[in-house]
PyMOL CGO cylinders between C-alpha atoms (Angstrom):
from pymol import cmd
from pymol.cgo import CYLINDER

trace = [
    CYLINDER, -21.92, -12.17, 44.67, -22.96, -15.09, 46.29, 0.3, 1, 1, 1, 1, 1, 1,
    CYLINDER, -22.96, -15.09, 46.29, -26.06, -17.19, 44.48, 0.3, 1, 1, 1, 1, 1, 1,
    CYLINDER, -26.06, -17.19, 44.48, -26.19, -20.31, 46.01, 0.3, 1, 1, 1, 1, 1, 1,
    CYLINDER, -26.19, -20.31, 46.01, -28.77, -21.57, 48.38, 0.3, 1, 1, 1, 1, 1, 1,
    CYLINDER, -28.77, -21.57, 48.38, -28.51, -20.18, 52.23, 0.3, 1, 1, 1, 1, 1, 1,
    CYLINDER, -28.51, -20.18, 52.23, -29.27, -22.50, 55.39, 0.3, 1, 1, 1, 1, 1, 1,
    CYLINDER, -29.27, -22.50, 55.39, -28.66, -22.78, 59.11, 0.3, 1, 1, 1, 1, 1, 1,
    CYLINDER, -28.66, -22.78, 59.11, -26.45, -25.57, 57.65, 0.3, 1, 1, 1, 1, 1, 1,
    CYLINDER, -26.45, -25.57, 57.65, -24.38, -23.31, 55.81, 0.3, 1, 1, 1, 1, 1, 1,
    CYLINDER, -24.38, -23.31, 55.81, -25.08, -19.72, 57.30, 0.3, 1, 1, 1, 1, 1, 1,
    CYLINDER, -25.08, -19.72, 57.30, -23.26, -18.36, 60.49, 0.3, 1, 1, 1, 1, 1, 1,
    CYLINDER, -23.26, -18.36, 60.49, -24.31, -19.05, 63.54, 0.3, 1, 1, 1, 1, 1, 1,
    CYLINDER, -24.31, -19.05, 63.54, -24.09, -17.32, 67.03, 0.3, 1, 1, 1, 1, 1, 1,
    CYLINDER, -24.09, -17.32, 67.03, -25.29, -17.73, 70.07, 0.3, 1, 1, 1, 1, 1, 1,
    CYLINDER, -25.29, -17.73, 70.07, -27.36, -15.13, 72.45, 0.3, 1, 1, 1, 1, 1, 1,
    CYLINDER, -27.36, -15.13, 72.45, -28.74, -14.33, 75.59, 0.3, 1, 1, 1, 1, 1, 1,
    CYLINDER, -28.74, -14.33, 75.59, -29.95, -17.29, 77.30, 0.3, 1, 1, 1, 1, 1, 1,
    CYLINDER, -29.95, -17.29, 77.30, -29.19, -20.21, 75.12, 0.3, 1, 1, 1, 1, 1, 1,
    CYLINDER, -29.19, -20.21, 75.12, -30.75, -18.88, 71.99, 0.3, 1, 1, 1, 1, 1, 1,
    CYLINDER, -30.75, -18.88, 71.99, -29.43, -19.38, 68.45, 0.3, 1, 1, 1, 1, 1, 1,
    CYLINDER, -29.43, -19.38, 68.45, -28.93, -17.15, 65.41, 0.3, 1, 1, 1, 1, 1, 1,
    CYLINDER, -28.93, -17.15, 65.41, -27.99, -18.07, 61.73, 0.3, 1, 1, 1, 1, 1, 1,
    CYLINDER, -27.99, -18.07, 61.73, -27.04, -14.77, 59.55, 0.3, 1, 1, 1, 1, 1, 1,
    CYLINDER, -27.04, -14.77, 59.55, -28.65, -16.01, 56.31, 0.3, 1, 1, 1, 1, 1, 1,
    CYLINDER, -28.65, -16.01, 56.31, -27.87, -12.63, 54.85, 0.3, 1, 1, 1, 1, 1, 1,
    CYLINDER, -27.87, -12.63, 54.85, -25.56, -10.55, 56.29, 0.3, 1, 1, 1, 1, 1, 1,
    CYLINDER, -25.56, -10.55, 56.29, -24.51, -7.30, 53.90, 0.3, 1, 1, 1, 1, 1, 1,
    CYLINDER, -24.51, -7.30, 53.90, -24.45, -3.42, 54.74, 0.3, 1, 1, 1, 1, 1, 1,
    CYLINDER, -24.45, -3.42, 54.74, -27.78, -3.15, 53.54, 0.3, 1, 1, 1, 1, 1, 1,
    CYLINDER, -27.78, -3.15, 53.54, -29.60, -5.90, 54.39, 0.3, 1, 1, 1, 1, 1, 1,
    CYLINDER, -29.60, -5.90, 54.39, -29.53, -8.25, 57.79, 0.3, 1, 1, 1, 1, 1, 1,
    CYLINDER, -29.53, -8.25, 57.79, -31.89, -11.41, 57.27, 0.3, 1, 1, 1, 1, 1, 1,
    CYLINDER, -31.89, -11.41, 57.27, -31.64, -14.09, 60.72, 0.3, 1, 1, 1, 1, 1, 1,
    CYLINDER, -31.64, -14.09, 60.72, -32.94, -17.11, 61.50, 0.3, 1, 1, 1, 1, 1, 1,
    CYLINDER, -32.94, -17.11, 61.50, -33.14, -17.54, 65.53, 0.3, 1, 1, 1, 1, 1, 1,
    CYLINDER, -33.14, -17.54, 65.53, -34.39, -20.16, 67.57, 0.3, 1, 1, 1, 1, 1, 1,
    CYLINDER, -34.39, -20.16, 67.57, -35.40, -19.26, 71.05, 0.3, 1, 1, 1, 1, 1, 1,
    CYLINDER, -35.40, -19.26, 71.05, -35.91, -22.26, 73.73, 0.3, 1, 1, 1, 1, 1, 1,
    CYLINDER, -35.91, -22.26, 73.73, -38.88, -21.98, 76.50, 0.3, 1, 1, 1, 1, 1, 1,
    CYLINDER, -38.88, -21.98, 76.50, -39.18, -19.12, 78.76, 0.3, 1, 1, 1, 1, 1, 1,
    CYLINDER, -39.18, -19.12, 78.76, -36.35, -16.86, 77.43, 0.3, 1, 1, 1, 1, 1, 1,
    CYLINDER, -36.35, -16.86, 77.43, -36.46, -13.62, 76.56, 0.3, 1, 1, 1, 1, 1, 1,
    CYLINDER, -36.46, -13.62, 76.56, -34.88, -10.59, 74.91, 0.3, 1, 1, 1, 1, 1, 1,
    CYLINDER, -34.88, -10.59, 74.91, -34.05, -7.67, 76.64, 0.3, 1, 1, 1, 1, 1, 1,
    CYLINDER, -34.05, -7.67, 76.64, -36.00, -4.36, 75.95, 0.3, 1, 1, 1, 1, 1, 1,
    CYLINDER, -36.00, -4.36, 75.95, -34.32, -2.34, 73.43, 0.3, 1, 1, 1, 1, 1, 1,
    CYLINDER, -34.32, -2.34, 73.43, -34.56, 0.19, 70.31, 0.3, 1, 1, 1, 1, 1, 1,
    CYLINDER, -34.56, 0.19, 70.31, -32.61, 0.86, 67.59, 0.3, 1, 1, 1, 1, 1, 1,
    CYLINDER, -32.61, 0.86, 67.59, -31.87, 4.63, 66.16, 0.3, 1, 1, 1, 1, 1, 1,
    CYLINDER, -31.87, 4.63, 66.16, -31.39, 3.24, 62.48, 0.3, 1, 1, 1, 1, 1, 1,
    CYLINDER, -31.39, 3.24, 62.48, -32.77, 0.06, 61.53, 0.3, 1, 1, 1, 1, 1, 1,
    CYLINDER, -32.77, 0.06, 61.53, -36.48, -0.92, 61.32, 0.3, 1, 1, 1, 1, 1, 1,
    CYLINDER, -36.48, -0.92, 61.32, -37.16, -4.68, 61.99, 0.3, 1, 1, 1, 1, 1, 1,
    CYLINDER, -37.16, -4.68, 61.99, -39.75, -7.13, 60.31, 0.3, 1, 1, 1, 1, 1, 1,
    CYLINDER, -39.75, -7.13, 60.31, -39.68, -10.40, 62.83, 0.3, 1, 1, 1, 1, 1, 1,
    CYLINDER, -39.68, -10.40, 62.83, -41.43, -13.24, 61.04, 0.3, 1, 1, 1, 1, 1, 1,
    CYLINDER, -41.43, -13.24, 61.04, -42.87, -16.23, 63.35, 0.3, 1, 1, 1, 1, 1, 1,
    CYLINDER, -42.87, -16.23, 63.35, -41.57, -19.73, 61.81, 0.3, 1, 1, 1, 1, 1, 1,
    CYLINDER, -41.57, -19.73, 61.81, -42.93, -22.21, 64.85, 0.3, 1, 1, 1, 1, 1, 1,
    CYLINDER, -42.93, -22.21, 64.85, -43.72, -21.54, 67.96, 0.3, 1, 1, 1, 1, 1, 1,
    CYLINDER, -43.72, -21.54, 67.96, -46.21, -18.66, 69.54, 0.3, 1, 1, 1, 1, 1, 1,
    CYLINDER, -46.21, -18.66, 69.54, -44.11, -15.57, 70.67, 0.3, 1, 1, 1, 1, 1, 1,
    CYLINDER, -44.11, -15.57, 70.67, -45.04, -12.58, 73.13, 0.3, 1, 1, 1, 1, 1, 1,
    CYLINDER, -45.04, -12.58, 73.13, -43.70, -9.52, 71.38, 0.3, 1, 1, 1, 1, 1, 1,
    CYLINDER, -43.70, -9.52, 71.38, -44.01, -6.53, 73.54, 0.3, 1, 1, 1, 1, 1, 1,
    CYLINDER, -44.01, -6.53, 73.54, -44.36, -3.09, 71.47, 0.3, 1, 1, 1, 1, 1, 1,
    CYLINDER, -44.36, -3.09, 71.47, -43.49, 0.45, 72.92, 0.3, 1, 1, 1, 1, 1, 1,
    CYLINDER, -43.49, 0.45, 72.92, -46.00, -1.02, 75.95, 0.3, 1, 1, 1, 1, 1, 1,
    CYLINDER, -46.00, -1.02, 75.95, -48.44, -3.40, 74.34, 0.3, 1, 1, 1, 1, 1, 1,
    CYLINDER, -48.44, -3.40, 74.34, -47.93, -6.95, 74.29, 0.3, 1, 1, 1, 1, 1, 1,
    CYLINDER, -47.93, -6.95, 74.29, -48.91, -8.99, 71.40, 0.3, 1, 1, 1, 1, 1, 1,
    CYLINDER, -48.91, -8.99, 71.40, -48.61, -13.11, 70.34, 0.3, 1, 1, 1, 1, 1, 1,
    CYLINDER, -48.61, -13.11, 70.34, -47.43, -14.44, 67.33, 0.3, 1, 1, 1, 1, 1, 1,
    CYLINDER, -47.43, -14.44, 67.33, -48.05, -17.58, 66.05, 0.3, 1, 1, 1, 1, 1, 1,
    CYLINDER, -48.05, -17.58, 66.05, -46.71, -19.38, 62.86, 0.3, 1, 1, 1, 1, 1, 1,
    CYLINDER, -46.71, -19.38, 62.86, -47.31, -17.34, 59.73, 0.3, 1, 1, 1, 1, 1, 1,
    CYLINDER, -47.31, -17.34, 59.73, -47.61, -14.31, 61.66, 0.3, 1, 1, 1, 1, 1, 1,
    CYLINDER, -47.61, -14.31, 61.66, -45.25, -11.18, 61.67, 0.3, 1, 1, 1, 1, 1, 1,
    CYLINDER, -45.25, -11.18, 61.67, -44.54, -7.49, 62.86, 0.3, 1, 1, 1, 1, 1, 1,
    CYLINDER, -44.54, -7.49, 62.86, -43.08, -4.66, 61.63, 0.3, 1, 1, 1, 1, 1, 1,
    CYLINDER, -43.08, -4.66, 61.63, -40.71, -2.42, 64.26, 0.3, 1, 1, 1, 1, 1, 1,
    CYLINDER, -40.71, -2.42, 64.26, -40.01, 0.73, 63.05, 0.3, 1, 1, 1, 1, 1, 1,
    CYLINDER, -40.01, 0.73, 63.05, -36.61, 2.61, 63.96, 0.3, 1, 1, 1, 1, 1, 1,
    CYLINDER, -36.61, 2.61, 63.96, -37.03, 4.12, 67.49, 0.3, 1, 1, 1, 1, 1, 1,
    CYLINDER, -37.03, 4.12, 67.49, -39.62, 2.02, 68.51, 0.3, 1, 1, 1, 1, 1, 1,
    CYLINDER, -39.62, 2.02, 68.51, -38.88, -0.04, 72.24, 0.3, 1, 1, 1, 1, 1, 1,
    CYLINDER, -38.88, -0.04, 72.24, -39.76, -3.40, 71.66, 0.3, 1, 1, 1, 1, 1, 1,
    CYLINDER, -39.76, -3.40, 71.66, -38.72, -7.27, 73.53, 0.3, 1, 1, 1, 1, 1, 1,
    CYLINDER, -38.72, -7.27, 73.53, -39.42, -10.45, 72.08, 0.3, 1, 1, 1, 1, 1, 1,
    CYLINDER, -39.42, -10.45, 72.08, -40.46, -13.06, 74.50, 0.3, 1, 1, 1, 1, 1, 1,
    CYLINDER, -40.46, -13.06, 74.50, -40.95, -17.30, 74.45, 0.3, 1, 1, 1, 1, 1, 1,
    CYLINDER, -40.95, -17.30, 74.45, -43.73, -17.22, 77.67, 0.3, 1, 1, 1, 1, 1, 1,
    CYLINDER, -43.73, -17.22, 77.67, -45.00, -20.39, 76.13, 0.3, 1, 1, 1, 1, 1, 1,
    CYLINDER, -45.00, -20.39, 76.13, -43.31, -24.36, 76.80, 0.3, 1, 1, 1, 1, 1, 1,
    CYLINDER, -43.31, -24.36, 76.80, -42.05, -25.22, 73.29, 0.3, 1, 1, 1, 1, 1, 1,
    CYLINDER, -42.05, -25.22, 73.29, -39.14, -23.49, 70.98, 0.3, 1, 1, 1, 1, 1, 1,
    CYLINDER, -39.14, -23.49, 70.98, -39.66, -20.93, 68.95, 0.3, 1, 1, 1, 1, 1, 1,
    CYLINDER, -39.66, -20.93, 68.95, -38.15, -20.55, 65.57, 0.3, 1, 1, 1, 1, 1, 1,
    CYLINDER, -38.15, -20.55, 65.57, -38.64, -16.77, 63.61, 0.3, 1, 1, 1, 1, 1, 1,
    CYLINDER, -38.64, -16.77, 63.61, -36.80, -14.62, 61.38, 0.3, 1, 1, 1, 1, 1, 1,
    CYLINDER, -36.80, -14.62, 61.38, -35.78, -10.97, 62.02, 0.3, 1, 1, 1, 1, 1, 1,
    CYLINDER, -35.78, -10.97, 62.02, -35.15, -8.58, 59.05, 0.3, 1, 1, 1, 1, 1, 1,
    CYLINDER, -35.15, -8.58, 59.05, -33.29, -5.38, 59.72, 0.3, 1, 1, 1, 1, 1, 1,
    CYLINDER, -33.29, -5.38, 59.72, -32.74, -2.22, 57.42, 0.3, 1, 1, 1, 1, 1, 1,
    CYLINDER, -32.74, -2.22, 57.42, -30.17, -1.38, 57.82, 0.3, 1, 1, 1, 1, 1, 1,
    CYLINDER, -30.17, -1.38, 57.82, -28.35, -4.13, 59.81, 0.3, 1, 1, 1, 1, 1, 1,
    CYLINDER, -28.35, -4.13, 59.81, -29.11, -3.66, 63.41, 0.3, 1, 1, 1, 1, 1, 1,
    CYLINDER, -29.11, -3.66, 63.41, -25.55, -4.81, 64.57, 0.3, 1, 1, 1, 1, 1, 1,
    CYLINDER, -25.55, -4.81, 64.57, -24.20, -2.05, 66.76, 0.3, 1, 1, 1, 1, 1, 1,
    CYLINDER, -24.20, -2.05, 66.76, -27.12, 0.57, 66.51, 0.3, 1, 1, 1, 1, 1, 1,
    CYLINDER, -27.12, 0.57, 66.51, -29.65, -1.00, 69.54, 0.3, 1, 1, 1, 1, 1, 1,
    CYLINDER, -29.65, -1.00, 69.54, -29.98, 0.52, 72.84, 0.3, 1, 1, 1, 1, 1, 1,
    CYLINDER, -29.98, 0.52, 72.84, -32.03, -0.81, 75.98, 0.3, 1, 1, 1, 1, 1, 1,
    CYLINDER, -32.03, -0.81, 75.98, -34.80, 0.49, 76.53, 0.3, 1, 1, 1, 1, 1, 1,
]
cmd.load_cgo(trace, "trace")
């Protein structure tokens, strides 16, 4: 078990899509927890996932999150729940980064689909 402190110092990073970032700070079988930094005008692509449900938590920034259709923005302190199932596509329409966490249960790894 591991009980020290977690950071995108320490954590696992990866990169995705169009020069975004992603630090696993927890990264078990039950439990995905991700810091991600997306840069001006990119975008996720429109997906779903059978299993997990998603919580994506706005650090800085203002994001467009689009949901099964309707598009809403999230600002600092502000998060959504995606249930399983649910389409869904994060965007960064505005012209500064945007920093958010996305917590997945299960992990999402290898259960999304495009929408």
């Amino acid at each position: 078990m591991n009980v020290n402190p977690i950071s995108k110092a320490t954590a696992e990073h990866y990169t995705w899509g169009n020069a975004c970032d992603g630090w696993h700070l927890v990264k078990n079988p039950q439990l995905s927890v991700i810091q991600e930094r997306m840069p001006a005008g990119a975008a996720e692509v429109r997906h779903f996932h059978h299993h997990a449900q998603q919580f994506f938590y706005v650090l800085a920034g203002e994001a467009a999150m689009e949901v099964d259709g309707r598009t809403m923005i999230l600002s600092a302190g502000e998060g959504i729940w995606i249930p399983a199932g649910t389409p869904h596509q994060m965007r960064n329409d505005s012209g500064d980064e945007v920093h958010f966490l996305v917590i997945s249960h299960p992990p999402s790894h290898g259960d999304r689909q495009d929408a």
